[in-house]
C-alpha positions as CSV (number, residue, x, y, z in Angstrom):
1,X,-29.1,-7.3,7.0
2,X,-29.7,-4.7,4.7
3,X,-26.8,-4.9,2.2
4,X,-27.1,-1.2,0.8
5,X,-25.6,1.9,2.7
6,X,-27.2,4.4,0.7
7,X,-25.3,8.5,0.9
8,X,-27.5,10.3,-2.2
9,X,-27.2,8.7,-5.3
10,X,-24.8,5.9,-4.2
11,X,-25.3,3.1,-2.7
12,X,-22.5,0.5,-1.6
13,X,-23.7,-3.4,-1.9
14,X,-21.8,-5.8,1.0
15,X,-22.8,-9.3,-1.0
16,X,-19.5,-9.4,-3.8
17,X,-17.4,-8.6,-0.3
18,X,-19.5,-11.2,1.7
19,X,-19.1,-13.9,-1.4
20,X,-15.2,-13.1,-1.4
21,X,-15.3,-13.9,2.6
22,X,-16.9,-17.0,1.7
23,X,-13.5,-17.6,-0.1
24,X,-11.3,-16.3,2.2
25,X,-11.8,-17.8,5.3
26,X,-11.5,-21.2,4.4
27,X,-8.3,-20.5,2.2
28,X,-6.5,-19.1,5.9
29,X,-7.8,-21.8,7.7
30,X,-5.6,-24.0,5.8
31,X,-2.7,-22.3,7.1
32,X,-4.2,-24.4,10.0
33,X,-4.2,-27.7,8.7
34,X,-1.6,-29.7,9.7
35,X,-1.9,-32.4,7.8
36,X,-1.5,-30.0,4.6
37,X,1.6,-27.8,6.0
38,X,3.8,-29.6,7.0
39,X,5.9,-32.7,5.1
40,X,8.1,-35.3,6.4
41,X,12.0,-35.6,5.5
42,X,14.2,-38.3,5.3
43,X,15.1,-39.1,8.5
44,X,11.7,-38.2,9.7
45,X,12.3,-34.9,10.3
46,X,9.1,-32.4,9.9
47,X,9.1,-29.4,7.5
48,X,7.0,-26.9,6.2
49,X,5.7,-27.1,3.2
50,X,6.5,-24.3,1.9
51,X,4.4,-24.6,-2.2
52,X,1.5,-24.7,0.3
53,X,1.8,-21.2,1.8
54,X,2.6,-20.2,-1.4
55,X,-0.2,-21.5,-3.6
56,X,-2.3,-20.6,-0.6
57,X,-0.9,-17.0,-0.2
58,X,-1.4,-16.9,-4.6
59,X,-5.2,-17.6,-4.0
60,X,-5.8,-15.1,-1.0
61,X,-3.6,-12.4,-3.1
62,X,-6.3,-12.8,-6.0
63,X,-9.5,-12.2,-3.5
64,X,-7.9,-9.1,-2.1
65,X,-7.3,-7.9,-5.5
66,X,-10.7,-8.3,-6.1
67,X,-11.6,-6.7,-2.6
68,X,-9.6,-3.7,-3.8
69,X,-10.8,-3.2,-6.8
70,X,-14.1,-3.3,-5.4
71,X,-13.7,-0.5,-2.7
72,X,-11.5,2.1,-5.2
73,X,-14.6,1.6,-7.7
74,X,-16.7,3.1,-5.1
75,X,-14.0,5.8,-3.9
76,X,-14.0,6.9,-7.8
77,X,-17.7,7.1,-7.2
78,X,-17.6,8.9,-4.1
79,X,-15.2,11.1,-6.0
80,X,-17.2,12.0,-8.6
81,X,-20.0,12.7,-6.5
82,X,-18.3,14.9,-4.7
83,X,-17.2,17.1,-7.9
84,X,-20.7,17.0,-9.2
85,X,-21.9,18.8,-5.9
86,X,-19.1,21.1,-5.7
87,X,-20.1,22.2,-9.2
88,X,-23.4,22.9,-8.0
89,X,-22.2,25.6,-6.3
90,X,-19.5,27.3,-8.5
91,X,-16.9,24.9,-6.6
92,X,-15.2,23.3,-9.1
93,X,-11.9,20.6,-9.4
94,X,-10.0,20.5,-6.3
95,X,-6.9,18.5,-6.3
96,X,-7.8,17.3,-2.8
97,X,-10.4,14.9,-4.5
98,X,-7.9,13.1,-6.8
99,X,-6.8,10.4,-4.1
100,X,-9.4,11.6,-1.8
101,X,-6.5,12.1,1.0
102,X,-7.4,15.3,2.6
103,X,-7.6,17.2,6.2
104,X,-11.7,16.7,6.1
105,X,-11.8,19.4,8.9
106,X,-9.5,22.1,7.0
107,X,-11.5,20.9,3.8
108,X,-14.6,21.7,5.5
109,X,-13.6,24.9,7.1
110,X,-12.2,26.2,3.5
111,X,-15.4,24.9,1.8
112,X,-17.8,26.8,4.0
113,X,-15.7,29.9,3.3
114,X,-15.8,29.7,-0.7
115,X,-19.9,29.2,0.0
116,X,-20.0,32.4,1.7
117,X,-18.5,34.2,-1.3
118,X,-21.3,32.7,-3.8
119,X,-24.5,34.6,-2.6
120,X,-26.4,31.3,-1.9
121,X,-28.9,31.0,0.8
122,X,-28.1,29.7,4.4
123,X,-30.1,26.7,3.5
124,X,-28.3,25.9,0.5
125,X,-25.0,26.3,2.1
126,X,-26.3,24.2,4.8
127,X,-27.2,21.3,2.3
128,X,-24.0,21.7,0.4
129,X,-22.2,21.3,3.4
130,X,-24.6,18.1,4.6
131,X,-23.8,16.3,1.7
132,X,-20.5,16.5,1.1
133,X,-19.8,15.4,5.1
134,X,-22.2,12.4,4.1
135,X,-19.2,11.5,1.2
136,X,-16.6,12.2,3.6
137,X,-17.7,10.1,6.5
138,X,-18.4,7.3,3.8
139,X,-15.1,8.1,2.1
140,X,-13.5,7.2,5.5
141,X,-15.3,4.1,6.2
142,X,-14.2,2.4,2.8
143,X,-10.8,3.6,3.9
144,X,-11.0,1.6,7.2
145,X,-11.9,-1.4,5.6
146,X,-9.3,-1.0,3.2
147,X,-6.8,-0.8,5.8
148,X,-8.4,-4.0,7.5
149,X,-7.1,-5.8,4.1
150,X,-3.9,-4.7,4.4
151,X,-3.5,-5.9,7.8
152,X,-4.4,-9.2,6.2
153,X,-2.5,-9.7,3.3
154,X,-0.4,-12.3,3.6
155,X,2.7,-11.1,0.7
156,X,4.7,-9.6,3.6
157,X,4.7,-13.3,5.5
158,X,5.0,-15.2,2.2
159,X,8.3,-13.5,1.5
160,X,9.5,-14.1,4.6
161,X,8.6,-17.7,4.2
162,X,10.7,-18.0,0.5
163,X,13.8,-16.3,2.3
164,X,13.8,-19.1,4.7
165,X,16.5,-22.3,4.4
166,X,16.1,-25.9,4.5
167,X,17.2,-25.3,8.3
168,X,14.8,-22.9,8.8
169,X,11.9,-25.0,7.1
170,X,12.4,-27.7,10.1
171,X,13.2,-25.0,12.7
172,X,10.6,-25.4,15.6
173,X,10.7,-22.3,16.6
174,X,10.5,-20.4,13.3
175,X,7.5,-22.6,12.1
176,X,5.4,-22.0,14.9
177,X,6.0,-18.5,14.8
178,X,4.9,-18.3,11.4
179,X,1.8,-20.1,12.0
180,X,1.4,-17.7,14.7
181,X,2.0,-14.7,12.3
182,X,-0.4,-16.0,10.0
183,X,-3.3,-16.4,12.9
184,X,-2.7,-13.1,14.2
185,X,-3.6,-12.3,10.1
186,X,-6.6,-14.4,10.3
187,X,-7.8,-12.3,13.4
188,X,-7.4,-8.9,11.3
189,X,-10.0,-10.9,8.5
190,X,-12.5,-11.7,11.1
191,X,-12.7,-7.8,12.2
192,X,-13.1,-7.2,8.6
193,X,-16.3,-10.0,8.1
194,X,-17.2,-8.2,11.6
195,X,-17.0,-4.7,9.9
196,X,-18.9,-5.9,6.6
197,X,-21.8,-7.5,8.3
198,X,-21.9,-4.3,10.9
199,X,-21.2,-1.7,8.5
200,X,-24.8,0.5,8.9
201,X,-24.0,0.4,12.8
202,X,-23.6,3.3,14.0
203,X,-23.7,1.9,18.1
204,X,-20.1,1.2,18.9
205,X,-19.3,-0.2,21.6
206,X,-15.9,-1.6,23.1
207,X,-15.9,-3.7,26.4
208,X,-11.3,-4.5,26.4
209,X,-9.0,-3.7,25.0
210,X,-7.2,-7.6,24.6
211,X,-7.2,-7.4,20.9
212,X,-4.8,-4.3,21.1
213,X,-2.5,-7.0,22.5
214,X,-2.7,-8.5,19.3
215,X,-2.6,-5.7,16.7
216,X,0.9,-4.8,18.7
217,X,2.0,-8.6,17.9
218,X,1.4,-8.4,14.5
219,X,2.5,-5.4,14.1
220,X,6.2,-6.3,15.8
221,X,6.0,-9.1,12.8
222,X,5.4,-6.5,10.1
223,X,8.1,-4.2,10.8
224,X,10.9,-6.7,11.5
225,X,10.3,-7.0,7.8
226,X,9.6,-3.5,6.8
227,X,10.8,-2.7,3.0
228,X,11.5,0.4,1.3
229,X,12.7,1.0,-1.7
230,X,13.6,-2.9,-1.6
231,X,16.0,-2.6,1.1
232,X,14.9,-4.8,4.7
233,X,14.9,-2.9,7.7
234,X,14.7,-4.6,11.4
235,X,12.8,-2.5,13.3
236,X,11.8,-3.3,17.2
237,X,8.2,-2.3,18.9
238,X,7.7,-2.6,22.2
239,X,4.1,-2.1,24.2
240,X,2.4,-1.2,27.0
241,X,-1.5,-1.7,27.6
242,X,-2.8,-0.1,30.7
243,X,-6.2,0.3,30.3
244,X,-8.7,-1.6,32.5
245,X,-12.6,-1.1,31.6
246,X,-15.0,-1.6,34.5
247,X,-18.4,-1.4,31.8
248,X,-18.6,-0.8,28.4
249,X,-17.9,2.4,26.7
250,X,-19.0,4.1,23.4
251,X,-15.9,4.0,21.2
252,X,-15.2,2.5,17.9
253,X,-12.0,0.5,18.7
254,X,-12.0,-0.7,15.3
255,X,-10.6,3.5,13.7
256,X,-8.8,3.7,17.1
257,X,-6.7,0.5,15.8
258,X,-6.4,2.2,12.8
259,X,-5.2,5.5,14.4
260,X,-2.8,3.7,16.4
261,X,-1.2,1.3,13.0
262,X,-0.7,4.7,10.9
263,X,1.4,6.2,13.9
264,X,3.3,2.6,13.8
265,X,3.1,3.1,10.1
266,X,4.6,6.6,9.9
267,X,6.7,5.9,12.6
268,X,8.2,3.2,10.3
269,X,9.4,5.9,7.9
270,X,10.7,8.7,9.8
271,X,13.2,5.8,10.8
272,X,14.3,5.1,7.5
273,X,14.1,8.8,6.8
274,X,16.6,9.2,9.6
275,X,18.8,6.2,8.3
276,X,19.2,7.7,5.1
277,X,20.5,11.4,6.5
278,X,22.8,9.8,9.3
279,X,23.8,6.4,9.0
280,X,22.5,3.1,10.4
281,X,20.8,3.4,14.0
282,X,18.9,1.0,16.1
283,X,15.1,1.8,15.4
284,X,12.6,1.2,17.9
285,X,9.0,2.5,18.4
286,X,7.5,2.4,21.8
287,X,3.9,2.2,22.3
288,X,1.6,3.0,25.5
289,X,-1.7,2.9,26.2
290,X,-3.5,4.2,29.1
291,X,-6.5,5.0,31.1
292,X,-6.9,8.0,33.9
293,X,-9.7,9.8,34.9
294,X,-11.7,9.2,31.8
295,X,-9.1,10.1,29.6
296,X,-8.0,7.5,26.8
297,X,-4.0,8.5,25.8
298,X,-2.2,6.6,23.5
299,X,1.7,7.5,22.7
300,X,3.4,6.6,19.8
301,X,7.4,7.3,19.9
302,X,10.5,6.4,17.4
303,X,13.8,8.1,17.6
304,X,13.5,8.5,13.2
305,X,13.9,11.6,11.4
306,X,12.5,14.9,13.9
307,X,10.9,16.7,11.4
308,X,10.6,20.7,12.5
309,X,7.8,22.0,10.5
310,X,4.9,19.7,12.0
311,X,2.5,21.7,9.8
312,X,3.7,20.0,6.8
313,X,2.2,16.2,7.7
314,X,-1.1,17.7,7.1
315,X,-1.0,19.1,4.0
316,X,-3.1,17.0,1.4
317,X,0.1,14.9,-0.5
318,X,0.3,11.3,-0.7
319,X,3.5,10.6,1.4
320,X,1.0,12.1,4.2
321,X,-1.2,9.5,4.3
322,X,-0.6,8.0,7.3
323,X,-1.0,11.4,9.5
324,X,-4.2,12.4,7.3
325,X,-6.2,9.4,8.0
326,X,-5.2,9.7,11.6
327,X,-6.4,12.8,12.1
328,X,-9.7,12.4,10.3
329,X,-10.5,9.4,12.5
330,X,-9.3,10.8,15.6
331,X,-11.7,14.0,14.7
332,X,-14.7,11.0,14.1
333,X,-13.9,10.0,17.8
334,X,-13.8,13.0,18.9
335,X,-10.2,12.7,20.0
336,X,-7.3,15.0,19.9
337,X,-4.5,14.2,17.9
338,X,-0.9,16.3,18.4
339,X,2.8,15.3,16.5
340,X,5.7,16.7,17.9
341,X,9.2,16.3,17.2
342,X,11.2,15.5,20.3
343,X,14.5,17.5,19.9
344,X,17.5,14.7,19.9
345,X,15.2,12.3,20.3
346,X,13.1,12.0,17.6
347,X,9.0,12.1,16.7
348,X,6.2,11.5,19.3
349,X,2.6,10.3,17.8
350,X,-0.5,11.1,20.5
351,X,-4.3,10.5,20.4
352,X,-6.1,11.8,23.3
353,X,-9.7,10.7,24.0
354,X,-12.5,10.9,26.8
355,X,-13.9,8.2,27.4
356,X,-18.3,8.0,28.0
């Protein structure tokens, strides 16, 4: 495999990531291991052993440190690359660029209007443009594997795990689901060793979509323990998967995964938006997924806060990261992404894509 990706001057190197795998996996298999989790009680009564989920969950925190650090390293160079082009061509700091979140089309669009003002030649214009959609697309890959971490880090389960009671330790029930939470985690890692060893393929291909079955799990495990601002709030998903493939189609279900976790994401927080303005309500987020006629739709619903100016979740800020990085995926799959706030209701999340 060749281990450099190279966009100009930059080059990203896979081997640190692939070393850190080498770590990685074997430290989640032993969440696997039962001789290792669980201990006996007096009265020989099984319990898990809690110290080793969390020396476990100690070592697996300090490879995805590492795993971060590596990837914003290369966003700062990405960054920086992008600023040095810009200045080329009498473009200069754009506060788009400090966190790199940004509406790539609208950032595009706007860019190719500036050029037009600087009496350059359609050629350089044209390379201008070239390069900086070679940072972009790259920009947005990094971001997809960073999001592939974050469905793996295990912090949110081993909090959950040091909140449990000595009942809860021998609780059948409980301890299987954890072990269950924590190899629906260890499915998220393999995507990303999948993504890492894969990562100059450009020939995507999706044959099911069982995996989505999984995501959904996981995801149902994540929010009944969604925190912000340190306060716990129970949140319900529910799913629906209709989508039957008779052959294989060109799609990368890897950013439509992605797509489909920010709108879960964001869909979190216009809950707790709406808890903080009104009161306590029930949150739930519904999810469907369906195929007609060569058309891929994918619905995201909550009855959170309805926020009326739409236009807003797409402005480059921070606190819109979840909506930007869907769009700009959705606009790499040539899909078409609408938000609208249901009136009483509350916000509705859609992706629409056809399908080759």
């Amino acid at each position: 495999m060749d281990n450099m990706n190279n966009i100009n001057s930059l080059s990203f190197d896979t081997q640190n990531i692939l070393n850190e795998l080498q770590i990685l996996i074997p430290q989640f298999n032993k969440f696997f291991n039962i001789n290792d989790i669980f201990s006996s009680e007096i009265g020989g009564k099984t319990r898990l052993h809690r110290q080793i989920f969390n020396e476990n969950n100690e070592s697996i925190q300090e490879s995805i440190s590492r795993l971060n650090i590596q990837f914003d390293d290369f966003l700062s160079l990405i960054r920086q690359e992008m600023r040095n082009i810009l200045a080329k061509y009498g473009e200069y700091e754009k506060s788009e660029l400090t966190d790199l979140i940004f509406d790539d089309k609208n950032f595009i669009e706007i860019l190719e209007l500036n050029l037009d003002t600087k009496g350059i030649t359609r050629d350089t214009k044209q390379k201008c443009l070239k390069d900086i959609k070679k940072l972009i697309h790259l920009k947005n890959k990094i971001f997809n594997l960073k999001y592939l971490v974050y469905m793996f880090d295990t912090s949110i389960f081993d909090k959950y795990i040091n909140k449990l009671g000595v009942e809860d330790l021998i609780n059948s029930t409980i301890i299987f689901e954890v072990i269950d939470s924590y190899a629906l985690q260890f499915e998220e890692l393999m995507k990303f060793d999948q993504e890492i060893r894969n990562i100059d393929n450009m020939n995507y291909k999706t044959t099911n979509f069982n995996n989505f079955n999984l995501l959904f799990e996981l995801h149902k495990r994540r929010v009944d323990n969604f925190t912000y601002a340190n306060v716990r709030y129970k949140i319900f998903i529910d799913y629906d998967i209709n989508v039957d493939l008779n052959k294989a189609i060109n799609l990368n279900s890897i950013y439509l995964e992605n797509i489909l976790s920010c709108f879960i994401e964001q869909s979190c927080m216009d809950l707790v938006k709406k808890e903080l303005k009104r009161g306590k309500i029930q949150k739930h987020i519904d999810i469907k997924m369906s195929l007609k006629k060569n058309i891929l739709e994918v619905i995201v619903k909550n009855n959170g806060f309805e926020i009326k100016n739409i236009y807003n979740l797409f402005l480059s800020d921070i606190d819109n990261k979840y909506t930007l990085e869907a769009k700009n995926l959705a606009n790499m799959l040539n899909g078409k992404l609408e938000i609208n706030a249901i009136e009483n209701e509350g916000m509705q999340y859609s992706l629409t894509i056809k399908i080759k």
